[in-house]
C-alpha positions as CSV (number, residue, x, y, z in Angstrom):
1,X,-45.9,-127.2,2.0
2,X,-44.2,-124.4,2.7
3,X,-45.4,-121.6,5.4
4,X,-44.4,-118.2,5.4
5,X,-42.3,-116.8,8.3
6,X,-44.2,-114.4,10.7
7,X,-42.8,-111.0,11.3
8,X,-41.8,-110.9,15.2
9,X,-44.3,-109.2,17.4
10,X,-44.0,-105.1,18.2
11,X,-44.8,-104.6,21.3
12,X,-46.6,-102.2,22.2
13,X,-45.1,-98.6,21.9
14,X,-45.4,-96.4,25.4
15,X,-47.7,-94.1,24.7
16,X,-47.5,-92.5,27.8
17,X,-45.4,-90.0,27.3
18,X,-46.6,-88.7,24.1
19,X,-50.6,-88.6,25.9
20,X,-48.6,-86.4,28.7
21,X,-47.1,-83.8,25.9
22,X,-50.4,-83.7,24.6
23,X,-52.4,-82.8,27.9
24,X,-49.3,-80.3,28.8
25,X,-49.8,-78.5,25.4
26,X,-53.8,-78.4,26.1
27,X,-53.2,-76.6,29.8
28,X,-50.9,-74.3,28.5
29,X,-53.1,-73.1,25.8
30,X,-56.4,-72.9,28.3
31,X,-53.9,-71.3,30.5
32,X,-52.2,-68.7,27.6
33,X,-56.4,-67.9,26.9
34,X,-57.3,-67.1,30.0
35,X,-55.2,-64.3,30.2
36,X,-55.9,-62.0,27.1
37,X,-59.8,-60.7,28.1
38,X,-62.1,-60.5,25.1
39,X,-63.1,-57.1,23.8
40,X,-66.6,-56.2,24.2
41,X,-66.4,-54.5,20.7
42,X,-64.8,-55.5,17.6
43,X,-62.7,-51.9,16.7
44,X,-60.3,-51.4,14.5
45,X,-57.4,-48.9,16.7
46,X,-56.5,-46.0,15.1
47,X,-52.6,-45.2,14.2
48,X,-50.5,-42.6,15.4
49,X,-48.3,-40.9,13.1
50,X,-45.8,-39.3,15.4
51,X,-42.6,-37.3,14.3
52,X,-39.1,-39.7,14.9
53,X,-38.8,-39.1,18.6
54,X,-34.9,-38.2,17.2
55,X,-36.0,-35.3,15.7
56,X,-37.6,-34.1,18.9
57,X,-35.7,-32.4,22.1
58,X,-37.8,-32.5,25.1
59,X,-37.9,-29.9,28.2
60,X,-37.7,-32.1,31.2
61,X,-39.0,-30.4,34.6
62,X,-38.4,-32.9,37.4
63,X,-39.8,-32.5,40.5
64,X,-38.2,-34.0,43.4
65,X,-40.3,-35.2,46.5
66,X,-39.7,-32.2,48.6
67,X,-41.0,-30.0,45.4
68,X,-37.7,-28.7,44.1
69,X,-37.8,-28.0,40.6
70,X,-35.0,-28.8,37.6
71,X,-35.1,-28.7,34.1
72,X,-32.7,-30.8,31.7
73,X,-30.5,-31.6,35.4
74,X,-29.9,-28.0,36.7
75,X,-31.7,-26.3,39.7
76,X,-34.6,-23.7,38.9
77,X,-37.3,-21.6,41.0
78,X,-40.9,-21.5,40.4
79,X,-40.8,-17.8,39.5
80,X,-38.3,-18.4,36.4
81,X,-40.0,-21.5,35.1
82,X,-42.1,-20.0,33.0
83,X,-39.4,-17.6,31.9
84,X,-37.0,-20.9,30.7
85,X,-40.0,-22.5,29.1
86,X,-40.8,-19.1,27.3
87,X,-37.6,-18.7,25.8
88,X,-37.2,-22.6,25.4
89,X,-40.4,-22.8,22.9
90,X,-39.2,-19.3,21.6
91,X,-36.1,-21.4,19.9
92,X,-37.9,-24.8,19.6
93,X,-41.1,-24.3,18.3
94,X,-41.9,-27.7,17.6
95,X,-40.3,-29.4,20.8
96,X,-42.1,-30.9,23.9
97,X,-42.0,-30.0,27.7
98,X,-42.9,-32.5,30.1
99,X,-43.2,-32.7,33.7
100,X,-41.6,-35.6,35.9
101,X,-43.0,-35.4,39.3
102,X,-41.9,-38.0,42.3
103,X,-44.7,-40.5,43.2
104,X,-44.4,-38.4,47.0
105,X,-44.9,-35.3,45.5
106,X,-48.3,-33.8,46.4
107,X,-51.0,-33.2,44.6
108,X,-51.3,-29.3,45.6
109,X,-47.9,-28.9,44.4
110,X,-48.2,-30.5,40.7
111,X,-51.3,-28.3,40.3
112,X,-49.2,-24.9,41.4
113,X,-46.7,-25.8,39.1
114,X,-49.4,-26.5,36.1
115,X,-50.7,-23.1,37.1
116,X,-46.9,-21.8,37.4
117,X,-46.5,-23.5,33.7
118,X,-49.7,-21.9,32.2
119,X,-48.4,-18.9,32.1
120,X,-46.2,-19.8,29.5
121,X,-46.8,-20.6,25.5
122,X,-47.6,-24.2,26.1
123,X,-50.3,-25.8,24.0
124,X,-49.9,-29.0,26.5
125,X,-47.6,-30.6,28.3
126,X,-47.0,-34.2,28.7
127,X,-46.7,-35.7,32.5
128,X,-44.8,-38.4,33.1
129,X,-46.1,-41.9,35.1
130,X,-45.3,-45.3,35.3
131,X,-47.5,-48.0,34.7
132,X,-49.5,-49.7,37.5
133,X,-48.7,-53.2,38.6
């Protein structure tokens, strides 16, 4: 009588390691969730169709902390601002103007110089922030 060989014994593989990936890859994804908020509305967003922003020139008027004004890096005073933005949209119809205040620049101040800026041909004008953390 002849009796078959057994094949030797595997132990047991360590699954450790693999159950450890697997509970890693669940936190991160409860984790990952938990930071996008749902909507309270399903919208579909509209799209903007801008020009190429390299087609564009934009009038830069940067105001410093202690209110001094300057456009495109030289010095100017509020009585010829709207003068320079006058003859600025004269030449470039189709260009923008925007206004780059400091963050200690008061309030007062960037509404004189929105007043000051009225008195031009602007349609709008585009003031410039950063972000809140």
């Amino acid at each position: 009588m002849h009796i078959p060989e057994q094949s030797p014994k595997r132990e047991l593989e360590n699954l450790l390691p693999l159950v450890n990936v697997v509970f890693l890859l669940l936190i991160f994804f409860m984790v990952a969730g938990a930071f996008s908020s749902p909507e309270l509305f399903s919208i579909t967003p509209t799209v903007a169709h801008n020009e190429s922003l390299a087609d564009q020139q934009v009038l830069t008027v940067v105001v410093n902390q202690q209110g001094e004004l300057a456009i495109n890096q030289d010095r100017v005073s509020d009585e010829l601002l709207p003068t320079i933005i006058n003859d600025y949209l004269t030449n470039n119809p189709n260009n923008k103007v925007q206004l780059k205040p400091d963050a200690g620049v008061e309030a007062l101040r960037i509404v004189e110089l929105l007043e000051r800026l009225s008195e031009s041909n602007l349609k709008a004008i585009n003031i410039m922030t950063s972000a809140s953390k």
